[in-house]
N, C-alpha and C positions, 0 to 999 in steps of 0.2 A: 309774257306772251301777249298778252292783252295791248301792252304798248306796240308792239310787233305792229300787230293788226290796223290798228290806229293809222300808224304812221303810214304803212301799206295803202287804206283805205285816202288817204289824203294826197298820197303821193298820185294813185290813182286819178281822182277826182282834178287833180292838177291837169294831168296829163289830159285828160279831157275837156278840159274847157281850153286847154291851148289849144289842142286837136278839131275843136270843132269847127273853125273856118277853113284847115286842111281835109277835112272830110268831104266839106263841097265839092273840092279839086278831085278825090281820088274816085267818090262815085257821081261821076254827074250823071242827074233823071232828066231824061227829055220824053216825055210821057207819048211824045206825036210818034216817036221811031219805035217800033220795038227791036230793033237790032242794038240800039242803048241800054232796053231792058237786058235786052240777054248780054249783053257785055258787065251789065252791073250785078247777073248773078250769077257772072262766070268768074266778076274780082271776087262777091264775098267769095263766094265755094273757097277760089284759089287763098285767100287767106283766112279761113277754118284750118283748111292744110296747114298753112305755115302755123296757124295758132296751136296746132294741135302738135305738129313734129317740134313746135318750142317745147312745147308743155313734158311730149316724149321724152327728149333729152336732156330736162331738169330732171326728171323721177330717175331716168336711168345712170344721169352721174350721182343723184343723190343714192342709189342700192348698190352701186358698184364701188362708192364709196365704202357704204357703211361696211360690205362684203371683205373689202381688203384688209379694214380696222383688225 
């Protein structure tokens, strides 16, 4: 389990240092507008959502799983 985690926490780590000059691109801050501001916390909001409906539908294929077993 322990390796699990590891490889998880690296994989991760990966994914974010590729992701950090794509990040620029997805929230750009233009501090002068604030119609910039509220578009940049209307993407995060909008991907919490998605983060959370992924997260949703890992737990519920993993109980519907274990349910059928």
């Amino acid at each position: 389990m322990k390796k699990f985690w590891q490889g998880l926490s690296v994989a991760v780590l990966g994914t974010m240092v590729s992701a950090h000059t794509a990040l620029a691109q997805v929230f750009p801050v233009d501090t002068a507008s604030t119609t910039t501001i509220s578009n940049v916390k209307a993407d995060i909001v909008a991907w919490g959502v998605v983060f959370i409906g992924v997260a949703l539908t890992i737990y519920a294929y993993k109980r519907v799983k274990s349910l059928v077993r």
